[in-house]
C-alpha positions as a Markdown table, in Angstrom:
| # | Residue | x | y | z |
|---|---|---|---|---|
| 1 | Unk | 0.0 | 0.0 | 0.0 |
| 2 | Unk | 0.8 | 3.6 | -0.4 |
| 3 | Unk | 2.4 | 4.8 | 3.1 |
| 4 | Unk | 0.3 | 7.3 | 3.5 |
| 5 | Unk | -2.7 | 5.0 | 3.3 |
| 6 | Unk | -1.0 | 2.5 | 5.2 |
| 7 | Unk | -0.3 | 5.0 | 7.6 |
| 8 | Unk | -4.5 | 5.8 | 8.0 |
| 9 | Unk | -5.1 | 2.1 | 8.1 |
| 10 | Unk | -2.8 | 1.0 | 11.0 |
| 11 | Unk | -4.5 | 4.3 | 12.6 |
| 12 | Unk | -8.3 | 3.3 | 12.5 |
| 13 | Unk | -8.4 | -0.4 | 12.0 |
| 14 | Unk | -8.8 | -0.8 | 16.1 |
| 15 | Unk | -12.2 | 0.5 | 17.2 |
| 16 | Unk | -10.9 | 2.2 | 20.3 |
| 17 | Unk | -7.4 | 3.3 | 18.6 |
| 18 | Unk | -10.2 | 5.1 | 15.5 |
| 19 | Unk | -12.7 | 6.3 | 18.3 |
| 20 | Unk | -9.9 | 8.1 | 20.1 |
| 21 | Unk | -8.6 | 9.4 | 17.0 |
| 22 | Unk | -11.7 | 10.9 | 15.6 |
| 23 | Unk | -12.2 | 12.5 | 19.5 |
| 24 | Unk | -9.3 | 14.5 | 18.5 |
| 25 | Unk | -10.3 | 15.6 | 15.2 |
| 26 | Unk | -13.6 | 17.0 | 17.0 |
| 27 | Unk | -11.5 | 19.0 | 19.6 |
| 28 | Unk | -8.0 | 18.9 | 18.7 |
| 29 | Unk | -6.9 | 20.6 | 22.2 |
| 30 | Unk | -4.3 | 18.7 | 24.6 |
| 31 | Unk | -5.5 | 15.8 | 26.9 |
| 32 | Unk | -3.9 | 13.5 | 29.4 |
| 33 | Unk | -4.3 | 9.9 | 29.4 |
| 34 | Unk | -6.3 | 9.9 | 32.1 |
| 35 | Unk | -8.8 | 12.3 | 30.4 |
| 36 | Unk | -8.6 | 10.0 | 27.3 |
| 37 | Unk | -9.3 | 6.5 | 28.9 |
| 38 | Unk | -12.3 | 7.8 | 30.6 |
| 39 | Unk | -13.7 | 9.3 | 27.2 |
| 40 | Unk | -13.0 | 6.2 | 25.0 |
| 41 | Unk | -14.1 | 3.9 | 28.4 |
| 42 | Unk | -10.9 | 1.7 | 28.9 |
| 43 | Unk | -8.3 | 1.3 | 31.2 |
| 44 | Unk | -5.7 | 4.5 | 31.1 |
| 45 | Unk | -2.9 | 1.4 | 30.1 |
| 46 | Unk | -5.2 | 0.6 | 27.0 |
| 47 | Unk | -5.5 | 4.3 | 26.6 |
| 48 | Unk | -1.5 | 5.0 | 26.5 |
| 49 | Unk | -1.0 | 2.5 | 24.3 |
| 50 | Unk | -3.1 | 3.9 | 21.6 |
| 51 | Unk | -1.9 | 7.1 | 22.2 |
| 52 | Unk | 1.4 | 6.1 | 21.9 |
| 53 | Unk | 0.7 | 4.2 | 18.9 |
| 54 | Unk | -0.7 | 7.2 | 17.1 |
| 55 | Unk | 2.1 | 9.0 | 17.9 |
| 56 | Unk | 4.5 | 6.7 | 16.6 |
| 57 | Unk | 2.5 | 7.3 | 13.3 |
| 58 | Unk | 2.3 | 10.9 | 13.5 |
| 59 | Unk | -0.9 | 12.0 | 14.3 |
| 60 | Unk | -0.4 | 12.5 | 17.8 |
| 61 | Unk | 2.5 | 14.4 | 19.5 |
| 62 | Unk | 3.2 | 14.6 | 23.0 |
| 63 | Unk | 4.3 | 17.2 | 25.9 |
| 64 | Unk | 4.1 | 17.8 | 29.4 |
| 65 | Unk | 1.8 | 20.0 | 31.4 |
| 66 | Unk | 3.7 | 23.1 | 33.5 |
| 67 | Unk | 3.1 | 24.5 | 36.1 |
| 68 | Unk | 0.8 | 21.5 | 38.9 |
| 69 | Unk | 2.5 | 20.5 | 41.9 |
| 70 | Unk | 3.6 | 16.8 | 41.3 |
| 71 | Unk | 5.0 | 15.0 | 38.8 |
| 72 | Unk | 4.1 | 17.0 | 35.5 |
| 73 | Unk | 1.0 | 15.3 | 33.2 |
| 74 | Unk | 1.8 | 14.0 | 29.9 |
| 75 | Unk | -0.2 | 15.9 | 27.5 |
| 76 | Unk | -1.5 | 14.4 | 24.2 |
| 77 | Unk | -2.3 | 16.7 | 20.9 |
| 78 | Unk | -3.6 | 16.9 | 17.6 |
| 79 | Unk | -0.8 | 17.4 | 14.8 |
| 80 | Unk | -1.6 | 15.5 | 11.7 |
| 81 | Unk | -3.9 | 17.2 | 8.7 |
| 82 | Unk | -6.7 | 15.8 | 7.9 |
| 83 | Unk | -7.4 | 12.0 | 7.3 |
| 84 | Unk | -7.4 | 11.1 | 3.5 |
| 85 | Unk | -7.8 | 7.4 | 2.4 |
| 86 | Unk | -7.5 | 7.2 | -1.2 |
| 87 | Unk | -5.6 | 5.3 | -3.9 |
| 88 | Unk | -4.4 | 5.6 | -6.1 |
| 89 | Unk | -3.2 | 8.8 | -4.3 |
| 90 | Unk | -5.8 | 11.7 | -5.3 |
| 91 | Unk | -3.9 | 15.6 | -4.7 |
| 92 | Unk | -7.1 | 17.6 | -3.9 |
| 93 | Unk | -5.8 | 19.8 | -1.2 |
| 94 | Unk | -3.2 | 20.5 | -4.0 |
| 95 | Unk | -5.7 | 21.1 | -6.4 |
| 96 | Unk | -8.0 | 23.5 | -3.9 |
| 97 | Unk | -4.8 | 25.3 | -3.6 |
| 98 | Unk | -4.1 | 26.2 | -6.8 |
| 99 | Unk | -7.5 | 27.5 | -7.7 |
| 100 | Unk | -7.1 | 29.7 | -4.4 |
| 101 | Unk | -3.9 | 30.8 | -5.4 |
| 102 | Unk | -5.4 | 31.8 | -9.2 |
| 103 | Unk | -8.9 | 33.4 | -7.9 |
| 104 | Unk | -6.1 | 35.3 | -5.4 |
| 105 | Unk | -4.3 | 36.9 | -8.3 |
| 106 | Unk | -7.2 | 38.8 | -9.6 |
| 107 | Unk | -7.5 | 40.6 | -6.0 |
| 108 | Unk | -11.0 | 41.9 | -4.8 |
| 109 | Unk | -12.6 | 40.4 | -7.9 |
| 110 | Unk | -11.7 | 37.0 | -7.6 |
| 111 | Unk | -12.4 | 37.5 | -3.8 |
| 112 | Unk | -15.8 | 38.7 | -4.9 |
| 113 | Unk | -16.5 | 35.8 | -7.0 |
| 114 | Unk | -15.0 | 33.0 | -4.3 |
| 115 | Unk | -18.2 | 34.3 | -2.2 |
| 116 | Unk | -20.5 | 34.0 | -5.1 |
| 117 | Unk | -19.6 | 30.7 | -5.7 |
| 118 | Unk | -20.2 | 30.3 | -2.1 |
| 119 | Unk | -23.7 | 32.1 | -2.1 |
| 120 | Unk | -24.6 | 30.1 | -5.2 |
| 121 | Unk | -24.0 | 26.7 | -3.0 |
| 122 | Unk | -25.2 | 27.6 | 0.4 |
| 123 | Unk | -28.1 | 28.7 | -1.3 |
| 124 | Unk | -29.2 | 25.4 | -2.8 |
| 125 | Unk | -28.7 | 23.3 | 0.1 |
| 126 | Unk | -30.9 | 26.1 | 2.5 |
| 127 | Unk | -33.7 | 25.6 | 0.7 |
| 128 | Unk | -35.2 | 23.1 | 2.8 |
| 129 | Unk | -39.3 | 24.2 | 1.8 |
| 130 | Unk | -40.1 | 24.2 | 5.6 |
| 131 | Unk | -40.7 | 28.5 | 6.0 |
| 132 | Unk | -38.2 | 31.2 | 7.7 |
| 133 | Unk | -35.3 | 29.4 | 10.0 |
| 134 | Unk | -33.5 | 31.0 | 12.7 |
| 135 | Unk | -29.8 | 31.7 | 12.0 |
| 136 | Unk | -28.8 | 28.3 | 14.2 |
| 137 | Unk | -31.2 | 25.8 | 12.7 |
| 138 | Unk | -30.1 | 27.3 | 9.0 |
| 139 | Unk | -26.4 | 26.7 | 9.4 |
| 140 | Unk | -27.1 | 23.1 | 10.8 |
| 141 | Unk | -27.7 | 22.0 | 6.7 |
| 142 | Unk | -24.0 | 22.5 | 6.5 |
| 143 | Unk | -22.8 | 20.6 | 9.7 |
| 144 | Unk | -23.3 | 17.0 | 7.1 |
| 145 | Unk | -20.2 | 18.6 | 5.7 |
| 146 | Unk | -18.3 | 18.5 | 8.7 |
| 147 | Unk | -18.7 | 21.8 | 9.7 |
| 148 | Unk | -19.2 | 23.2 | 13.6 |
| 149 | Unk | -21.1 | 26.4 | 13.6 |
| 150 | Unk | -21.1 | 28.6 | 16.9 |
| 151 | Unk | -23.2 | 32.2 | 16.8 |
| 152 | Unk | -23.1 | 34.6 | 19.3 |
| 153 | Unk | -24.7 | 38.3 | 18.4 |
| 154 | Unk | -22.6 | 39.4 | 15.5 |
| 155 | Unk | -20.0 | 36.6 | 15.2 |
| 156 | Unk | -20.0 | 33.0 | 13.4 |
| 157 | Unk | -17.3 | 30.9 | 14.5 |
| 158 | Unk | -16.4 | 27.5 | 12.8 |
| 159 | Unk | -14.8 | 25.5 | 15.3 |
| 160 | Unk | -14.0 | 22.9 | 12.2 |
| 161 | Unk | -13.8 | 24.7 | 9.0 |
| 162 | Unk | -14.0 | 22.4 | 6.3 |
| 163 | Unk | -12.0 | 24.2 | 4.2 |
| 164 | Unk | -8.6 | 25.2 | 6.4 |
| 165 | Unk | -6.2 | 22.9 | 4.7 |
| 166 | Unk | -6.4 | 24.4 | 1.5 |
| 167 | Unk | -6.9 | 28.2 | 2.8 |
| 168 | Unk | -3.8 | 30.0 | 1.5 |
| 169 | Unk | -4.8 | 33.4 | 0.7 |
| 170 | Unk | -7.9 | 34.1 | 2.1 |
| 171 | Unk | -10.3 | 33.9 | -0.6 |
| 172 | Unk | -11.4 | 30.1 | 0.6 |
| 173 | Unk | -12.6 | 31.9 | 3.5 |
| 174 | Unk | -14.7 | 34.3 | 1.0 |
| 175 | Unk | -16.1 | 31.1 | -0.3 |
| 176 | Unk | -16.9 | 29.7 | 2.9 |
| 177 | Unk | -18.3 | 33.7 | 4.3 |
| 178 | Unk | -20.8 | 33.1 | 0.8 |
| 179 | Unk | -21.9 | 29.4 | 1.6 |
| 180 | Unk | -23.1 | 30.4 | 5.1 |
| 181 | Unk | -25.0 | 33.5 | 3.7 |
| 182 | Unk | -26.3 | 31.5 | 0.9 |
| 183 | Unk | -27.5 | 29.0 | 3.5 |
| 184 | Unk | -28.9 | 31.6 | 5.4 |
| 185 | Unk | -30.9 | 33.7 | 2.7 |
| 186 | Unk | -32.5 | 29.9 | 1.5 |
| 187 | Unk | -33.5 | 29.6 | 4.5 |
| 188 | Unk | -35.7 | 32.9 | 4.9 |
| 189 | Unk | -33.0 | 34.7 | 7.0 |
| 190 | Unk | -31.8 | 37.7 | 5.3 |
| 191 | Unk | -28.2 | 38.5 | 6.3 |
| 192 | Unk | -25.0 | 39.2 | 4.8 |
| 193 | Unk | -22.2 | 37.1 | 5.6 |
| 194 | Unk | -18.1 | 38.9 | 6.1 |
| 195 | Unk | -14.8 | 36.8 | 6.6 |
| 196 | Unk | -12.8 | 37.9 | 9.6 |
| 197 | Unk | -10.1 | 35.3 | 9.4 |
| 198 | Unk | -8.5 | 33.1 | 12.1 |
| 199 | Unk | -9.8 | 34.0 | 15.6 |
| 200 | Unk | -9.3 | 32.2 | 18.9 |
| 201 | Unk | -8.6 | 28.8 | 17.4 |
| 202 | Unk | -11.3 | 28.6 | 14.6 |
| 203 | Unk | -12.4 | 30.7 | 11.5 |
| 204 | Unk | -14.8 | 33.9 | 12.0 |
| 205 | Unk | -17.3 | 35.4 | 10.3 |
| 206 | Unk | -19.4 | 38.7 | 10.7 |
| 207 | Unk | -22.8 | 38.0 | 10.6 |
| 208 | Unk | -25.6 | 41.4 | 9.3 |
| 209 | Unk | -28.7 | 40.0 | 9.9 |
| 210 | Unk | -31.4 | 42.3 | 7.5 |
| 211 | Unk | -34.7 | 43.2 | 9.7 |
């Protein structure tokens, strides 16, 4: 096999080893092993052996907590990109790249028609036939993409944006600022949708809700 894909398969071919794995794609913040083998519901040796053996595989690296009286925890992260099982080997992060980089070249108007695109898309999948949605129910028809939508007042936050690995330049995050307005407007809720960038560990967007 490809070593890549060999790679994913020695990572998710044990049920607990895959569950804990995915746990860290969901919330790729530090944990001890302690805090992992309650979660996954095995014993912490079970747990440290999986953690160790997706560390040894590169998904996982490994660090101490500073600062607690006592001998220091040993802290587990995220540090692979995304999971990708495919062969023969299929370069679409590469490819999403390279159309960012070209829209990027023709400055505010390729920007302008990233989040047309994105309009154009969100659009279609809001309309859902079922009468005006609040903002939180609308942006839920994205979460089958993977996405994790938080609003509060004025701000969208996606905890997982589904398009990070191939935002370069920006204008992915134009795209992605278009699909939730799109998503929004199908679903009866007027409102116009800004990218802010990277803030506070996920991508943000500025939400103008029309009364």
């Amino acid at each position: 096999m490809e070593p890549d894909l060999e790679r994913a398969v020695a990572a998710l071919q044990d049920p607990t080893r895959r569950g804990i794995l995915l746990a860290f794609y969901r919330d790729p913040g530090p944990r001890t092993v302690d805090e992992v083998s309650v979660a996954a519901g095995v014993h912490r040796t079970v747990a440290f052996g999986h953690l160790e053996r997706l560390r040894a595989l590169g998904y996982l690296s490994a660090g101490s907590r500073r600062g607690l009286r006592g001998k220091p925890a040993r802290l587990y992260s995220l540090v692979a990109g995304p999971l990708e099982l495919t062969h023969p080997p299929r370069r679409y992060r590469l490819l999403a790249a390279l159309f960012e980089e070209s829209l990027a070249r023709l400055g505010g108007r390729g920007r302008e028609s990233a989040h047309e695109a994105g309009r154009a898309f969100g659009a279609a999948r809001g309309q859902s036939g079922t009468g005006k949605q609040d903002v939180v129910t609308a942006l839920r028809q994205l979460q089958e993409l993977g996405g994790e939508y938080e609003v509060r007042g004025e701000k969208i936050t996606a905890r997982d944006c589904v398009f990070l690995e191939a935002c370069r330049d920006g204008v992915a995050c134009d795209l992605h600022a278009g699909s939730l307005e799109g998503v929004l407007n199908g679903s009866g809720v007027e409102a116009r949708v800004l990218a802010l960038g990277r803030e506070n560990g996920g991508c943000s967007y500025r939400l103008e809700v029309r009364t």
